[in-house]
C-alpha positions in Angstrom: -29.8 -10.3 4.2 -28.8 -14.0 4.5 -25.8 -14.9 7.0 -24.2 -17.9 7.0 -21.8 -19.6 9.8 -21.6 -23.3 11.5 -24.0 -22.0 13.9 -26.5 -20.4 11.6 -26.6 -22.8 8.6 -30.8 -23.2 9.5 -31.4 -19.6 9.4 -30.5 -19.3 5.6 -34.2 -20.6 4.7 -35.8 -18.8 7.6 -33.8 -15.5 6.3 -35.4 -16.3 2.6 -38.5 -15.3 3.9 -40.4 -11.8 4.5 -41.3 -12.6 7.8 -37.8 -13.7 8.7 -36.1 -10.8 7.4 -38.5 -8.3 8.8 -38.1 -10.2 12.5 -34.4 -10.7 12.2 -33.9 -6.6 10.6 -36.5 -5.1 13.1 -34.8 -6.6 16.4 -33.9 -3.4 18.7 -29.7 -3.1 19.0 -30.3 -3.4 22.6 -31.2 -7.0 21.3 -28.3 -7.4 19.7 -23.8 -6.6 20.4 -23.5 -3.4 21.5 -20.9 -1.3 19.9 -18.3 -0.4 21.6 -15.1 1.8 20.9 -11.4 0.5 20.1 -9.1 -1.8 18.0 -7.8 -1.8 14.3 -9.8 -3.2 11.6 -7.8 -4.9 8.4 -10.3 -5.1 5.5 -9.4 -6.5 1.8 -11.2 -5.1 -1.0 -10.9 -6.8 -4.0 -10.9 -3.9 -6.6 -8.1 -1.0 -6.8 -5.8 0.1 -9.3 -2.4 2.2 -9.5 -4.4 4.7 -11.5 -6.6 5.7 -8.5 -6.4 9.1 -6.7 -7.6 11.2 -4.4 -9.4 13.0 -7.1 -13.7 12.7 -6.1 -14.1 12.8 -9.7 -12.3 10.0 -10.6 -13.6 7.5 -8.0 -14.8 4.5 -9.7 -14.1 1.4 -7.4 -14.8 0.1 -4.5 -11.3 0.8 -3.0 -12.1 4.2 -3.4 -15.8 4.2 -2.9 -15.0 3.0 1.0 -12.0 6.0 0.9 -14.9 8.5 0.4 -17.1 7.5 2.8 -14.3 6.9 5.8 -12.8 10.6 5.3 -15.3 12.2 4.1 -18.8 13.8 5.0 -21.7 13.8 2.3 -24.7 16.0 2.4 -26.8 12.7 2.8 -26.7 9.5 3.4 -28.6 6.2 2.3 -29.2 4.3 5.7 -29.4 0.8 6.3 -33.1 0.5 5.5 -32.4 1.9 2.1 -34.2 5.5 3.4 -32.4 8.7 3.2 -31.1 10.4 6.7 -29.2 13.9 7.1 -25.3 14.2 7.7 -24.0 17.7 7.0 -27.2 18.5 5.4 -29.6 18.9 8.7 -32.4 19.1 6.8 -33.8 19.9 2.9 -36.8 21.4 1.5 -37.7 21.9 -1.8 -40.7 24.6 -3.6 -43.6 22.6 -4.9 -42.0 21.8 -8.5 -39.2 20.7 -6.8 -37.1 22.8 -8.9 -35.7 24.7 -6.0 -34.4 22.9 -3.3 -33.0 24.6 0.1 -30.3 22.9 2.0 -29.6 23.8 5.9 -26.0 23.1 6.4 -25.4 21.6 10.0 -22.4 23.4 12.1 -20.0 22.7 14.4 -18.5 20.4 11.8 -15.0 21.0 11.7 -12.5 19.2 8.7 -9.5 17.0 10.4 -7.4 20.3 9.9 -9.7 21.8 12.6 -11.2 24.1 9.7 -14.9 24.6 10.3 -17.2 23.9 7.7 -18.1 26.7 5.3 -21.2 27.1 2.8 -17.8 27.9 0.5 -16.7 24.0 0.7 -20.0 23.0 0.1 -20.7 25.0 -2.9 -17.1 24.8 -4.3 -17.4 20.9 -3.8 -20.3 20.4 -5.4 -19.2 22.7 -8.9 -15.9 20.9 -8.7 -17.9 18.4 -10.9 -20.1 20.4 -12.9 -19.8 22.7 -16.4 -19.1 21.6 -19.7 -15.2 21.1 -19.5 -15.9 18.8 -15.8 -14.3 15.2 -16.6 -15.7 14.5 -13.4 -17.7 10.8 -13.5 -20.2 12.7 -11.6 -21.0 15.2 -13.7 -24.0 13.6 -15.5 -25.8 13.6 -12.3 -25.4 17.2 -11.2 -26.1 18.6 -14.9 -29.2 19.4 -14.3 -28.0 22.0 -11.5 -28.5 25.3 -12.9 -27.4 27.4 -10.0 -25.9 27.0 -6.7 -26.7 30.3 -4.1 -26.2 30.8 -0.4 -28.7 32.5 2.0 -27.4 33.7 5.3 -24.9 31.5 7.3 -26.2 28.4 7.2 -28.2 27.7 3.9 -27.2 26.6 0.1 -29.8 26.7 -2.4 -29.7 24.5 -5.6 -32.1 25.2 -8.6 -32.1 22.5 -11.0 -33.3 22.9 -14.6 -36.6 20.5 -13.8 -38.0 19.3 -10.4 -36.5 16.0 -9.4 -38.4 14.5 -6.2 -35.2 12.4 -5.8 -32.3 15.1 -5.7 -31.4 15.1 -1.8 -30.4 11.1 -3.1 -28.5 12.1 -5.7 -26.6 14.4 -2.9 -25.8 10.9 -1.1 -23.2 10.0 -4.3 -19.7 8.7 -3.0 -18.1 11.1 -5.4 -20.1 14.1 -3.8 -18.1 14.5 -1.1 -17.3 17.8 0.7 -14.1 19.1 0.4 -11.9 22.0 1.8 -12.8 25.0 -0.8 -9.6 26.2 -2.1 -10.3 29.5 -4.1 -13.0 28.6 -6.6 -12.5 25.0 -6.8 -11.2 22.5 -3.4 -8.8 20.7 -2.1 -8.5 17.0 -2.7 -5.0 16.7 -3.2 -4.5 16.6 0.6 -6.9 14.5 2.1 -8.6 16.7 4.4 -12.1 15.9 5.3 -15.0 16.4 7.8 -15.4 12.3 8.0 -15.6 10.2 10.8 -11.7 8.7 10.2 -8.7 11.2 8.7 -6.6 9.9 6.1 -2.7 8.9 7.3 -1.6 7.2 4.4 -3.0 6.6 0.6 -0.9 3.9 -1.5 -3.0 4.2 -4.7 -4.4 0.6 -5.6 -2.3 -0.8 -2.4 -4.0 0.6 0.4 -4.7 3.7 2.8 -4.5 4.1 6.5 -7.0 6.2 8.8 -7.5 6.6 12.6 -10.5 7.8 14.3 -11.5 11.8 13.7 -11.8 12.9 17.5 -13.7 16.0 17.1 -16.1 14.8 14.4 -19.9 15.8 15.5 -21.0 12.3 15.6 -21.0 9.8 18.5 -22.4 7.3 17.0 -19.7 5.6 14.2 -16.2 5.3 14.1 -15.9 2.7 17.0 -12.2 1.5 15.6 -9.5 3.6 16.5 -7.7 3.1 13.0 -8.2 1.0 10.1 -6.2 -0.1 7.3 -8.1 -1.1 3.8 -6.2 -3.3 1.2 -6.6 -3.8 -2.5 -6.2 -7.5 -2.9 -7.8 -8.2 -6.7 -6.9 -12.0 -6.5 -9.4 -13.8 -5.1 -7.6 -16.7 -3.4 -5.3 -14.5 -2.0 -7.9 -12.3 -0.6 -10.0 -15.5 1.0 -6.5 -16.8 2.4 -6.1 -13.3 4.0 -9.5 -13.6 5.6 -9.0 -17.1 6.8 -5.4 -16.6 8.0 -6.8 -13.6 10.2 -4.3 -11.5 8.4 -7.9 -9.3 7.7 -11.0 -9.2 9.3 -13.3 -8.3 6.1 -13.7 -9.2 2.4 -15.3 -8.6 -0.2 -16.6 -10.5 -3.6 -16.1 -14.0 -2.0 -15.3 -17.0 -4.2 -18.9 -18.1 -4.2 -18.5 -21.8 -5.2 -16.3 -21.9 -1.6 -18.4 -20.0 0.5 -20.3 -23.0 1.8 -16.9 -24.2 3.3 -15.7 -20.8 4.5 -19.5 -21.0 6.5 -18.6 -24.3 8.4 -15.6 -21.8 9.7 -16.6 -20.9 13.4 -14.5 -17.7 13.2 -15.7 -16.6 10.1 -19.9 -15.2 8.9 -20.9 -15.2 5.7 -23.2 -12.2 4.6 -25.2 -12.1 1.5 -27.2 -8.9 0.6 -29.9 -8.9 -2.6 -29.7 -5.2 -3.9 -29.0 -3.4 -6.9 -25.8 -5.2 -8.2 -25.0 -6.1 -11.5 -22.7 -7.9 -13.6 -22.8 -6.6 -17.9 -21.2 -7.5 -21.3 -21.0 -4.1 -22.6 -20.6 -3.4 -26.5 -19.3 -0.1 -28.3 -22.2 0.6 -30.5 -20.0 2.6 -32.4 -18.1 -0.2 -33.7 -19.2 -2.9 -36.4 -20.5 -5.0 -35.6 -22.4 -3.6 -32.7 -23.9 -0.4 -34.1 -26.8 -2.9 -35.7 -29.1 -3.9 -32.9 -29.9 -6.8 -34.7 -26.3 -7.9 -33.7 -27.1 -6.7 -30.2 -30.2 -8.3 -29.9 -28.6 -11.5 -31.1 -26.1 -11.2 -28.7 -28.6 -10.9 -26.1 -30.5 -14.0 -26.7 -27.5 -15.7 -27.0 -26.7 -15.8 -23.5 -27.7 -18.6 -20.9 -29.1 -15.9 -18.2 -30.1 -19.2 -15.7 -26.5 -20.6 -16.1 -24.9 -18.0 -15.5 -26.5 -17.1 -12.3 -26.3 -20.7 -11.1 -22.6 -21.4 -12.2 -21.2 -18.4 -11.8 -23.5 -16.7 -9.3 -24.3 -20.3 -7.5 -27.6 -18.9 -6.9 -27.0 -15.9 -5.0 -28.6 -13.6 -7.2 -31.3 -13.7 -10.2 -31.6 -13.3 -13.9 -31.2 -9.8 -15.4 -33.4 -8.5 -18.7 -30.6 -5.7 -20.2 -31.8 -3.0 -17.7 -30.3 -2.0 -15.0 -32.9 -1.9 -12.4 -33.5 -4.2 -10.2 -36.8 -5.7 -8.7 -36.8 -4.3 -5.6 -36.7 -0.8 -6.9 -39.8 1.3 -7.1 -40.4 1.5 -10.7 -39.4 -2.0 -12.1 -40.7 -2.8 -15.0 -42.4 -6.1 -14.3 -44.3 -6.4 -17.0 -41.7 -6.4 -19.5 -41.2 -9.8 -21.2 -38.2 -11.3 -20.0 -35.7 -12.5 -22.1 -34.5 -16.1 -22.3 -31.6 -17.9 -24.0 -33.0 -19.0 -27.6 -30.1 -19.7 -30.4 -33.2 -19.7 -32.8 -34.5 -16.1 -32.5 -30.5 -15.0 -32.2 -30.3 -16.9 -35.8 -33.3 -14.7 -36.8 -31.9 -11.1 -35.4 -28.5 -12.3 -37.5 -30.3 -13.0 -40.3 -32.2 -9.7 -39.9 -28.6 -8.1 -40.0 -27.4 -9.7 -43.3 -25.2 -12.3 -41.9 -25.2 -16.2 -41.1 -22.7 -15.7 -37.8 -20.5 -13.3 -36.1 -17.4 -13.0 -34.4 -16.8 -11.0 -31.4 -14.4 -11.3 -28.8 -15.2 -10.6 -25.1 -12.8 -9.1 -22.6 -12.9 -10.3 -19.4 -11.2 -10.3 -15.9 -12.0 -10.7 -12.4 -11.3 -7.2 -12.0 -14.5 -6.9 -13.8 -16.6 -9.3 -11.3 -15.5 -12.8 -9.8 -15.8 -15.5 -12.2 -16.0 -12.9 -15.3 -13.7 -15.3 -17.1 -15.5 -18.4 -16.3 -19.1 -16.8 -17.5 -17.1 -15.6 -20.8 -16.7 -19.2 -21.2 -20.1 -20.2 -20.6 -21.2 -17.4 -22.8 -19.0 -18.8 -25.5 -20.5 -22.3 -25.2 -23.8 -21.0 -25.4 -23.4 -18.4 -27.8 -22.0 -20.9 -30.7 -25.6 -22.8 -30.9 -26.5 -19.3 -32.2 -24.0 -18.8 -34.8 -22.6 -16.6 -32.8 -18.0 -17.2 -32.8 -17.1 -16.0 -29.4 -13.8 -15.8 -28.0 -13.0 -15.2 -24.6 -9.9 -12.9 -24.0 -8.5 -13.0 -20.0 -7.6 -9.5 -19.5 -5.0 -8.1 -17.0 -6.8 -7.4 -13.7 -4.4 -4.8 -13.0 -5.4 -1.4 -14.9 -8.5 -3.4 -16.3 -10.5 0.0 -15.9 -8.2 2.4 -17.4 -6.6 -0.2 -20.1 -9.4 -2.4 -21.1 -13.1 -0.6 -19.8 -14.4 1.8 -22.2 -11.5 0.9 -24.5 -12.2 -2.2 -26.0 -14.8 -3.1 -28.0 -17.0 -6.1 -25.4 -16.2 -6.1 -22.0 -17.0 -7.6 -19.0 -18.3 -4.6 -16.7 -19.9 -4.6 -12.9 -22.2 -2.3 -11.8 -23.4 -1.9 -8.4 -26.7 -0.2 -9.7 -27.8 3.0 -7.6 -31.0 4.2 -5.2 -32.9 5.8 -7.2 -33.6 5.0 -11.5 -32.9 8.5 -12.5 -29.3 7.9 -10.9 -28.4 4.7 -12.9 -29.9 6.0 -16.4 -27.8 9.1 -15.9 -24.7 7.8 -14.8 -24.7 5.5 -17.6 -27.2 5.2 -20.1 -27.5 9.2 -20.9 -26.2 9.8 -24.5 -22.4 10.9 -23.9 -22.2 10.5 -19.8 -18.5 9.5 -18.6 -19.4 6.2 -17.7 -21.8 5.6 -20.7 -19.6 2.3 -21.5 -21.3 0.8 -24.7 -21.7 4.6 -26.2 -25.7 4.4 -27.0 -27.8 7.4 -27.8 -31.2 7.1 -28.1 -33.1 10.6 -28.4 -36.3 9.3 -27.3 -34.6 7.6 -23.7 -33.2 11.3 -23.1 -36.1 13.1 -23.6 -38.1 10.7 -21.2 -34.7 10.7 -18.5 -35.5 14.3 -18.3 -39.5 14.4 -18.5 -39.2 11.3 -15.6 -37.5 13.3 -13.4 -39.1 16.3 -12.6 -42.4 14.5 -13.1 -44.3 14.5 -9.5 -46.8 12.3 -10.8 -46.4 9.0 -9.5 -48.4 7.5 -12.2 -47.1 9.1 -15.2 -43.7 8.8 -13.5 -43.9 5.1 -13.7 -45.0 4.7 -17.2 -41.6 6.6 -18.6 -39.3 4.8 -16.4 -41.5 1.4 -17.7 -40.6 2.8 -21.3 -37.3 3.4 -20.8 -36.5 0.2 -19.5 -37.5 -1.7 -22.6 -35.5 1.2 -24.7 -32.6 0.1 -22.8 -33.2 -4.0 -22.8 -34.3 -3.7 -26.5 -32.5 -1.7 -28.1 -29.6 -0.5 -25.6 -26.0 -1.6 -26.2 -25.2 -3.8 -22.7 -26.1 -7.2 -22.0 -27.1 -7.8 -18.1 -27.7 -11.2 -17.6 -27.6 -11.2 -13.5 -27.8 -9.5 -10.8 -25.6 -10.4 -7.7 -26.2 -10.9 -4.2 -23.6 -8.9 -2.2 -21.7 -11.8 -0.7 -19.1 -10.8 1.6 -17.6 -12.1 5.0 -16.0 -11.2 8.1 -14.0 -12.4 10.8 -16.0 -13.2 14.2 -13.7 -10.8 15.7 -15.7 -8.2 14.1 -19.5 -7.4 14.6 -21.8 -5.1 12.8 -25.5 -4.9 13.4 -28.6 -7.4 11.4 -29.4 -5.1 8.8 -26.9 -3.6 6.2 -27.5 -1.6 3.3 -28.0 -2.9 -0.1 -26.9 0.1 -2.4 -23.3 -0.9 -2.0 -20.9 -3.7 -1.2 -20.3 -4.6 2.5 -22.7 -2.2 4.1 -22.9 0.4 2.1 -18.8 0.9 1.8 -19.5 2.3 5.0 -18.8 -0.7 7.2 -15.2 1.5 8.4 -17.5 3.4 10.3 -20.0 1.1 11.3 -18.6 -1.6 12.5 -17.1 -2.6 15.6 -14.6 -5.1 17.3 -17.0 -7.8 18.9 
């Protein structure tokens, strides 16, 4: 993690390093603010729509992502170190295929109703997104659960269809949360949850209100007494808000002013390398993006390095049409990397029958900050190609349910996940929910499910190597960065050195992490 403030300016080289990340994360708290309990915390998040609910299934943003993890408990939980720590699971174990995994319930949790916490609500919430008719975003990643059984009073067991070494991860998911059971299926509609905050007011893509959850079983979050999160998509007005002091926290920062806001006394800069990524996604059911020689074009089209330093301003790195990142166990780093050359684009449209193309690429900065900008660059860079590009601004406003997975080329972000198996099956399994550019690939499926309950490392590797260049060579999304989480908060407002990288701003967990300084 990089911070950045008048003070601090030096430290951003020092922070570059290993040593100085490893001395600066492995300070003691006792070396650091102390938490301590009180105040109300304004935070704009720049992503929301009117379209959002209350619905698990249907969380897609960040808005809501931050929702799920303030009001609600999860099973697991990825900690700040990027390693996996019980919350209403005490503790796991799984047989030695890892087929059959047994999951002690903690108790004396009780829901902000005052209902205690059942092996019901944890059953019923985790089949409210599985079986063939769930339209649950989730529901690629709990398919392989065949059955879900209790034992005594304390105990759900899951068997999966295959061993997966990585399923207690998969229970960490923002959309898994536990809800109040409600005959076979739960409760969402009225916000109840076992989190550390209870919900007083939702305004769907405007905001939502919590206070502190008194009785919750841990002591050691929720330090504000109440919080109030607020969609602001525009940028400018978002960094105004943080400046003004009208919020103490936002998200995606303007990165070409970011150097100023750092000057700023009262305000930190934070920058987080992790699994974030920005994508041109095609429909490879649609002319003319069903012929990977038009996707392959497309791909070398595109000025990876320019991107990340005109629209990323170097807070980031150059993607190669996979989605997992370098600092993820099984990266593929012997895959060649793919760089802009018109040239070999010329060749893959030639290969395709055709001399040029015209496509037309939908973009907003619902999408990712600067989404219209890179369009532009992409267009530029694209035309020495053959390639006719034309940029089309987008509403930010219903972007994801007007314009994602409805149109043709769109600007998409992804904030990656933990583990591979996650990613590929959220969105890269043939016919998941949030499989935005529609590929199918027989060969990718059969090694998604081989991967995952393989237990040896080795061989474990070499699929998710494969399937990586399946997905960069043949796949139908174009990832040409990945972003540093840049966010910043008001001095007012502390949070300790080291903050997790699977998410924006801390995990979406900074509601209950943070304090007032």
């Amino acid at each position: 993690m990089t911070i950045l403030n008048s003070s601090r300016m030096n430290r951003r080289g020092f922070m570059a390093t290993t040593a100085g990340a490893a001395l600066v994360a492995g300070l003691p708290l006792s070396a650091r603010a102390q938490p301590k309990r009180g105040g109300h915390l304004r935070a704009a998040i720049g992503h929301g729509q009117t379209t959002d609910t209350l619905n698990p299934g249907t969380y897609e943003n960040s808005f809501t992502t931050s929702l799920s993890y303030a009001i609600h408990g999860h099973l697991t939980e990825v900690a700040q170190d990027g390693s996996l720590k019980p919350e209403l699971a005490e503790s796991w174990e799984a047989s030695p295929d890892a087929k059959v995994w047994r999951v002690k319930i903690r108790k004396g949790v009780t829901f902000h109703s005052g209902k205690s916490l059942e092996l019901a609500d944890v059953v019923n919430s985790i089949n409210f997104h599985r079986g063939e008719d769930s339209t649950s975003a989730a529901g690629p990643i709990v398919a392989p659960i065949v059955d879900i059984t209790t034992e005594g009073d304390d105990t759900v067991v899951f068997t999966l269809d295959g061993g997966n070494a990585d399923f207690p991860f998969i229970l960490a998911d923002y959309h898994l949360c536990i809800c109040p059971a409600d005959g076979d299926s739960i409760d969402w509609r009225s916000g109840d949850g076992c989190g550390s905050y209870k919900l007083i007011e939702f305004n769907p893509g405007v905001s939502y209100r919590v206070e502190r959850h008194e009785n919750h079983w841990r002591d050691d979050v929720a330090w504000f007494d109440s919080a109030e999160i607020i969609a602001i998509v525009d940028q400018n007005a978002r960094t105004t808000a943080l400046v003004s002091g009208d919020v103490q926290v936002a998200d995606r920062l303007d990165l070409k002013t970011v150097g100023l806001l750092a000057r700023r006394p009262d305000i930190q800069i934070n920058a987080v390398a992790g699994t974030q990524h920005y994508t041109f996604a095609m429909d490879t059911r649609e002319a003319p993006y069903n012929d990977n020689n038009v996707r392959q074009a497309l791909k070398y089209g595109v000025n990876r390095q320019e991107l990340v330093d005109k629209i990323l301003f170097g807070y980031g790195s150059i993607g190669n049409d996979h989605p997992i990142g370098q600092g993820q166990r099984f990266y593929n780093s012997e895959l060649e990397q793919k760089a802009y050359d018109p040239d070999k684009a010329k060749w893959h449209l030639k290969q395709a029958g055709l001399d040029s193309v015209d496509v037309t690429l939908s973009a907003a900065d619902a999408a990712f900050v600067g989404a219209v900008d890179a369009a532009v660059l992409y267009q530029s860079s694209a035309a020495e190609a053959g390639i006719n590009l034309t940029p089309s601004r987008e509403p930010n406003d219903g972007y994801w349910s007007d314009v994602w997975m409805k149109k043709d080329f769109v600007s998409v972000y992804w904030s990656g996940r933990v583990v591979e198996d996650q990613m590929f099956s959220t969105a890269y399994k043939c016919g998941a929910s949030w499989n935005d550019s529609f590929w199918c690939n027989d060969r990718f499926d059969e090694l998604m499910v081989k991967a995952r309950s393989e237990l040896d490392e080795a061989k474990r590797r070499e699929m998710y190597y494969e399937m990586q260049a399946l997905v960069s060579n043949e796949g139908g999304v174009i990832i040409p960065m990945f972003a540093n989480w840049v966010f910043g908060n008001s001095t007012k407002v502390a949070h300790t050195e080291e903050m997790s990288s699977n998410w924006d701003v801390d995990g979406m967990r900074f509601v209950e992490r943070w304090w007032m300084a």
